[in-house]
SELO-659362 format. One record per atom (N, C-alpha, C): atom name; x, y, z. Coordinates in steps of 0.1 Angstrom, whole numbers, padded with zeros to 4 digits, always signed. Atoms other than C-alpha are relative to their C-alpha. Layout:
BEGIN
 name     x     y     z
   CA     X     Y     Z
...
***
This chain:
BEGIN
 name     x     y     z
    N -0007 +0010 -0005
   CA +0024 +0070 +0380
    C +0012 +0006 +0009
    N -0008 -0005 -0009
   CA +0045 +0074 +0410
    C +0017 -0004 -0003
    N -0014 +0010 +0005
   CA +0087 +0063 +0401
    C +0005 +0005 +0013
    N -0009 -0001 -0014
   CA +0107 +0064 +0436
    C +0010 +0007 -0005
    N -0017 -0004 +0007
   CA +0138 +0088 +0433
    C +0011 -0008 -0002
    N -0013 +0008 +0005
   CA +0168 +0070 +0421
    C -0007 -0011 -0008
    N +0002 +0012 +0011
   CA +0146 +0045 +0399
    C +0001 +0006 -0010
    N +0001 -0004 +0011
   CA +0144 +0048 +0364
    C -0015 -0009 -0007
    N +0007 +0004 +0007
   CA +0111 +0041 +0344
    C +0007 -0007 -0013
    N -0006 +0008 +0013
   CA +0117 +0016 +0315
    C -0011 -0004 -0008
    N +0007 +0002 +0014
   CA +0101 +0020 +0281
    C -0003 -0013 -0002
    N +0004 +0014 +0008
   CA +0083 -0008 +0262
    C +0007 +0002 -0008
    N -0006 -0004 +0017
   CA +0099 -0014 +0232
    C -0012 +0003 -0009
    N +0012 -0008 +0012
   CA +0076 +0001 +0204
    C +0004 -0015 -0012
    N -0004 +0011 +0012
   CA +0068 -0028 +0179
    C +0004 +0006 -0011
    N -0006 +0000 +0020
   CA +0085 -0033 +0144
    C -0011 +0008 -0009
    N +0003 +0002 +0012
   CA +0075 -0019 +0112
    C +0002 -0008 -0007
    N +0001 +0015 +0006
   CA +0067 -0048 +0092
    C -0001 +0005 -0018
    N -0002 -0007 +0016
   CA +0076 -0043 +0056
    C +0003 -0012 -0008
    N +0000 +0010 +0012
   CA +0076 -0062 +0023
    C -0002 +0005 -0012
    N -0007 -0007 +0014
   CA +0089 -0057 -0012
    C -0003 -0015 -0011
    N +0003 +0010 +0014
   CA +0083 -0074 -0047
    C +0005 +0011 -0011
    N -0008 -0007 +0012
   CA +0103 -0063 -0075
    C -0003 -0006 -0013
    N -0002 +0007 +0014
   CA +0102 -0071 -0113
    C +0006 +0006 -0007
    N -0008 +0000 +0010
   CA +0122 -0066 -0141
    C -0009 +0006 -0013
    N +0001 -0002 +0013
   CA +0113 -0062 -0178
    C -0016 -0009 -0003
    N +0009 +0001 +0010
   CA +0086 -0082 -0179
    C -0011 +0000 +0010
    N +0008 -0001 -0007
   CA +0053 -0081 -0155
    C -0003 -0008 +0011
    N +0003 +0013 -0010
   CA +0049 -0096 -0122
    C -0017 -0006 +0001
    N +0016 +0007 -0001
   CA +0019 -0118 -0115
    C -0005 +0007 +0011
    N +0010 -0011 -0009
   CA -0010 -0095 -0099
    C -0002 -0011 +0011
    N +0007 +0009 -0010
   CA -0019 -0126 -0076
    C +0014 -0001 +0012
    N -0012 +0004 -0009
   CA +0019 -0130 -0063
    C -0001 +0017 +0008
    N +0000 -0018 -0007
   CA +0011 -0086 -0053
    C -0007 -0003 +0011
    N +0014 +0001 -0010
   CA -0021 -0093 -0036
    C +0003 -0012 +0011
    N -0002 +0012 -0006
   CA -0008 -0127 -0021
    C +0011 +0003 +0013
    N -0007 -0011 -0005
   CA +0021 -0102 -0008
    C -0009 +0009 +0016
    N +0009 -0004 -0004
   CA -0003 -0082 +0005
    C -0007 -0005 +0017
    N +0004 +0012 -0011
   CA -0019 -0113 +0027
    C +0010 -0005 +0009
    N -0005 +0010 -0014
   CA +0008 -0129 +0039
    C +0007 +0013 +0015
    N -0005 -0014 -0007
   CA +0022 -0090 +0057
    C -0013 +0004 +0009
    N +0008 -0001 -0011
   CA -0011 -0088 +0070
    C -0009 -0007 +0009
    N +0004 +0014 -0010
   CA -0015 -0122 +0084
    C +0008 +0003 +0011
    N -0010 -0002 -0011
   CA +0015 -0110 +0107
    C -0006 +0010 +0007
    N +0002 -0018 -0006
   CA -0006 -0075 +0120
    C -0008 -0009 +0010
    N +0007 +0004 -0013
   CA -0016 -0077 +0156
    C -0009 +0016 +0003
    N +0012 +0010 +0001
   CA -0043 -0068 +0160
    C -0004 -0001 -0011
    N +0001 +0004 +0013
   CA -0056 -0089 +0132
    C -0008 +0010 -0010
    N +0013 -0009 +0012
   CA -0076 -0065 +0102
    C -0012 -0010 -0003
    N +0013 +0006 +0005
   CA -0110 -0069 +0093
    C +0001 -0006 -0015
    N -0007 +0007 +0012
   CA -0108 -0093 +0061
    C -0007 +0013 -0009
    N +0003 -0010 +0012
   CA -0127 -0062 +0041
    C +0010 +0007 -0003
    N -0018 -0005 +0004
   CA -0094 -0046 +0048
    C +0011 -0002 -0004
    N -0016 +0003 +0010
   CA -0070 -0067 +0037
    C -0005 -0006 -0015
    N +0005 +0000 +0014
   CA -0096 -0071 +0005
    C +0004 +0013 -0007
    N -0003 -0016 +0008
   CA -0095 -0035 -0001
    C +0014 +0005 -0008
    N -0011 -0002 -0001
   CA -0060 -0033 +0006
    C +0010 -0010 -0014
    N -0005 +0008 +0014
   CA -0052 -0060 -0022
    C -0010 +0004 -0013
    N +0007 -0007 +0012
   CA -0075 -0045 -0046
    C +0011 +0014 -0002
    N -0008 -0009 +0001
   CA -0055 -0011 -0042
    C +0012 -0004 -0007
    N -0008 +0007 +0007
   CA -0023 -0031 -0048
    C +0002 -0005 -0012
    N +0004 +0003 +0017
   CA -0042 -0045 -0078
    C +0005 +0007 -0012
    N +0001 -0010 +0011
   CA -0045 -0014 -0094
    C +0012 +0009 -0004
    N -0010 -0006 +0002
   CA -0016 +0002 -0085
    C +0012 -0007 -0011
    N -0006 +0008 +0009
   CA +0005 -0025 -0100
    C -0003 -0003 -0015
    N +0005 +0002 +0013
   CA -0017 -0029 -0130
    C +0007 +0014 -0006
    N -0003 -0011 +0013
   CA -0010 +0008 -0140
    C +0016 +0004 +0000
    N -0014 -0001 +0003
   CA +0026 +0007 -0133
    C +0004 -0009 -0011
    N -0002 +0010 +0013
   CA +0027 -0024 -0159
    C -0008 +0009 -0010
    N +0005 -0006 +0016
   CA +0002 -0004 -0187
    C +0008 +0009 -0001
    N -0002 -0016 +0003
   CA +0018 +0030 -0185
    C +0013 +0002 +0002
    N -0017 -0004 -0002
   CA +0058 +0026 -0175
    C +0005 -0014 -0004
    N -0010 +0012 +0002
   CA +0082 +0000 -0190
    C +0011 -0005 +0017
    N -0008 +0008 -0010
   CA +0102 -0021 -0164
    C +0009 +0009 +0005
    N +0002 +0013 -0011
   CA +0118 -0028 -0137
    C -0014 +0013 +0010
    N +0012 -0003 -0007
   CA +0090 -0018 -0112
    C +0005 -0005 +0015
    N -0001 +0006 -0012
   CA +0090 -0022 -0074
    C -0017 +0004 +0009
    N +0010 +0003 -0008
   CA +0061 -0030 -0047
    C +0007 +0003 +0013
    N +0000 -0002 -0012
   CA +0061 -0017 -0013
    C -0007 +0006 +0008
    N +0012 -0003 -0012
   CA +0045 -0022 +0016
    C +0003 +0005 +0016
    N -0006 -0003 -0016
   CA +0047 -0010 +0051
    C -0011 +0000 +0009
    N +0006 -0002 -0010
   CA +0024 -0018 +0081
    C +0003 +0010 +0014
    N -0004 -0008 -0008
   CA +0022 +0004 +0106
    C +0004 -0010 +0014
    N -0001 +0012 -0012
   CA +0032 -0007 +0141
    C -0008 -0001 +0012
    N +0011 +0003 -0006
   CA -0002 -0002 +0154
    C -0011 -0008 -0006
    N +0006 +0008 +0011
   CA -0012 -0025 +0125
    C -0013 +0009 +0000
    N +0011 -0005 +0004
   CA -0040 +0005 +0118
    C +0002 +0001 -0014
    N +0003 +0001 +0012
   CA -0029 +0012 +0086
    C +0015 -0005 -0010
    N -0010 +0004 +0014
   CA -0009 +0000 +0054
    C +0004 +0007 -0013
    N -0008 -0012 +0012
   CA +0011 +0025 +0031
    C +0007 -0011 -0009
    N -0008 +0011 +0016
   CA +0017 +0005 -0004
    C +0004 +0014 -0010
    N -0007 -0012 +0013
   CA +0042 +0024 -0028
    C +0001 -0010 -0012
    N -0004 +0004 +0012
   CA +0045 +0012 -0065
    C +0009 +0013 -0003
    N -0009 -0007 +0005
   CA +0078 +0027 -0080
    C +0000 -0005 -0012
    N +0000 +0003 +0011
   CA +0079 +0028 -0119
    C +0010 +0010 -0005
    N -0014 -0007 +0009
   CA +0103 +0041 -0148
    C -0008 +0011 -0007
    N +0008 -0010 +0009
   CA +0075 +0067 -0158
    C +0002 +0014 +0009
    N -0001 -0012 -0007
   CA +0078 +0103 -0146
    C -0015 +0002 -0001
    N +0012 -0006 -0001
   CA +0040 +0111 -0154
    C -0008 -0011 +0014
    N +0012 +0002 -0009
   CA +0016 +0115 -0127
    C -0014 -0010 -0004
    N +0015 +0008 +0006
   CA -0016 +0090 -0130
    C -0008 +0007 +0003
    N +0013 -0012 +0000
   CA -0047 +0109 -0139
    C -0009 -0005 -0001
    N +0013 +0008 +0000
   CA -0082 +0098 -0129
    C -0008 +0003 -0013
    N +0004 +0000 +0013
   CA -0104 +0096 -0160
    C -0015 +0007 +0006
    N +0008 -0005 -0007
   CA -0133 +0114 -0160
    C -0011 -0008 +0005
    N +0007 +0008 +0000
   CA -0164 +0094 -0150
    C -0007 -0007 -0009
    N +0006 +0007 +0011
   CA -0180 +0070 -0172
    C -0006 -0012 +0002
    N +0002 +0017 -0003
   CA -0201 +0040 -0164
    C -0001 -0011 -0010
    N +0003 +0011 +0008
   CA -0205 +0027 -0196
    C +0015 -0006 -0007
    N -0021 +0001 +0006
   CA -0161 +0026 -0202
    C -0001 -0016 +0007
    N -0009 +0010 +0001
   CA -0146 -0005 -0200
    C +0013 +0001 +0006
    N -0014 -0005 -0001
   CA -0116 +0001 -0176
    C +0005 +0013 +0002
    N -0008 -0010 -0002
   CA -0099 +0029 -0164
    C -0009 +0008 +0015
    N +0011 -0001 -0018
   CA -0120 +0032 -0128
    C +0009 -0002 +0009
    N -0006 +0006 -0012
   CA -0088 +0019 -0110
    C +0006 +0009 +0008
    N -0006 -0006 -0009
   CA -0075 +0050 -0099
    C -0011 +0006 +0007
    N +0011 -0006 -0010
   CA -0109 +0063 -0088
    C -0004 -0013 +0014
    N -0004 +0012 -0017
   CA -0111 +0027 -0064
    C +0012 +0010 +0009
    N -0001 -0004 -0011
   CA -0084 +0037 -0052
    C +0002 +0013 +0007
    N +0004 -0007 -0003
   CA -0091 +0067 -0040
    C -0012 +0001 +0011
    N +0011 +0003 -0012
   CA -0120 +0057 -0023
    C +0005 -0009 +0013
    N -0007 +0010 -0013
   CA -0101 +0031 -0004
    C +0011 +0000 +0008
    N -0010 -0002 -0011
   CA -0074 +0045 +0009
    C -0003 +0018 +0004
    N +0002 -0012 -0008
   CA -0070 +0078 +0031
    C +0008 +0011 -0008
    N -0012 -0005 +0004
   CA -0040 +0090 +0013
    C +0004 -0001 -0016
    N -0003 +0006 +0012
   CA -0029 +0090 -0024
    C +0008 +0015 -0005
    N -0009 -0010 +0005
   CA +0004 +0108 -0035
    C +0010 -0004 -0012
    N -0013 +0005 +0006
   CA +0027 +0107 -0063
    C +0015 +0008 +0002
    N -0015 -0001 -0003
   CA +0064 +0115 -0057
    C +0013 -0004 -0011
    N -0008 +0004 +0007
   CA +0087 +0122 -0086
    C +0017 -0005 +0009
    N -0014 +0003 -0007
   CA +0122 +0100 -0079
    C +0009 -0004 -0010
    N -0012 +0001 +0011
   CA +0152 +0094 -0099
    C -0004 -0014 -0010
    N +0005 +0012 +0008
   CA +0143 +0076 -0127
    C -0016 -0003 -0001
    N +0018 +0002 +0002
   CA +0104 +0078 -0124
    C -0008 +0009 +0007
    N +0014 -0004 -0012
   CA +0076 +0080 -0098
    C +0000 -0011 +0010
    N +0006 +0010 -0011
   CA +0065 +0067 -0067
    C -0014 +0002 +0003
    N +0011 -0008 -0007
   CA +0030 +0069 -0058
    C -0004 -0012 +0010
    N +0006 +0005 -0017
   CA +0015 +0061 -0023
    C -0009 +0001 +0002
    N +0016 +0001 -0002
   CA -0015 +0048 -0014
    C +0000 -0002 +0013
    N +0002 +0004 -0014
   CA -0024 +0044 +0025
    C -0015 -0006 +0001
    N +0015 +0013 -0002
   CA -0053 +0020 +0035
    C -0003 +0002 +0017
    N +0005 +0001 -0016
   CA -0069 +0023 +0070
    C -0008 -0016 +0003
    N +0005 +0014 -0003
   CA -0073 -0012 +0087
    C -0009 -0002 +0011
    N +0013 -0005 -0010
   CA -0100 +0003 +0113
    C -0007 +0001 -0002
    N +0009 -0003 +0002
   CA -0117 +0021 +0103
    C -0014 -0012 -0009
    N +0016 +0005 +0003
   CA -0160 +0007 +0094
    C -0003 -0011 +0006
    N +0003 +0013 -0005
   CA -0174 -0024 +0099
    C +0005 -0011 +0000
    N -0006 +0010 +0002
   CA -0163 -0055 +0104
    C -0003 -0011 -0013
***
């Protein structure tokens, strides 16, 4: 692109990061109000996600949340962050537990304890991060990537 001397080219603005939080206390939030979370943050992403993505991506949330309620006592926080090329969605659960979650080994005939191997398969990313007073761990979700 050509700019004539003495103009000045002018940036786009770079869209927002779109973010959303859900907190609880002492006693367990409703999994449906996480996932519902979830939907309504990625009803806002332009361009829109394929709905397998924003299934996945509420399944992840699922689980994450579920093992922050089995395994750490209260308060607990949820957070989400779309990117601002709405490709992908980084969800943090923060809990009062310092231990790392540990995938179990495989088992198909168990009852339960498969949620951290989900997610693992469904997101790109999965880290825990000791922080004052607990853990954080971070799951990333790709909203592109496969089929529609």
């Amino acid at each position: 692109m050509d700019i004539p001397l003495g103009a000045r080219a002018t940036a786009r603005p770079r869209p927002a990061l779109l973010r959303r939080s859900l907190s609880w206390d002492y006693g367990p939030p409703c999994l449906a109000e996480a996932r519902d979370a979830v939907g309504a943050l990625l009803a806002r992403a332009e361009p829109a996600p394929r709905r397998r993505a924003v299934q996945d991506a509420q399944l992840v949330v699922s689980e994450l949340v579920t093992n922050a309620i089995r395994h750490a006592p209260g308060p607990g926080t949820l957070r989400l962050e779309l990117a601002p090329d709405a490709a992908t969605l980084r969800i943090s659960v923060i809990d009062t537990s310092a231990d790392p979650p540990l995938p179990r080994p495989a088992d198909p005939g168990r009852v339960g304890g498969h949620g951290l191997r989900l997610v693992s398969l469904l997101s790109t990313g999965l880290r825990t991060t000791l922080v004052p007073g607990g853990k954080r761990v971070t799951a990333t979700v790709s909203l592109t990537d496969g089929p529609a």
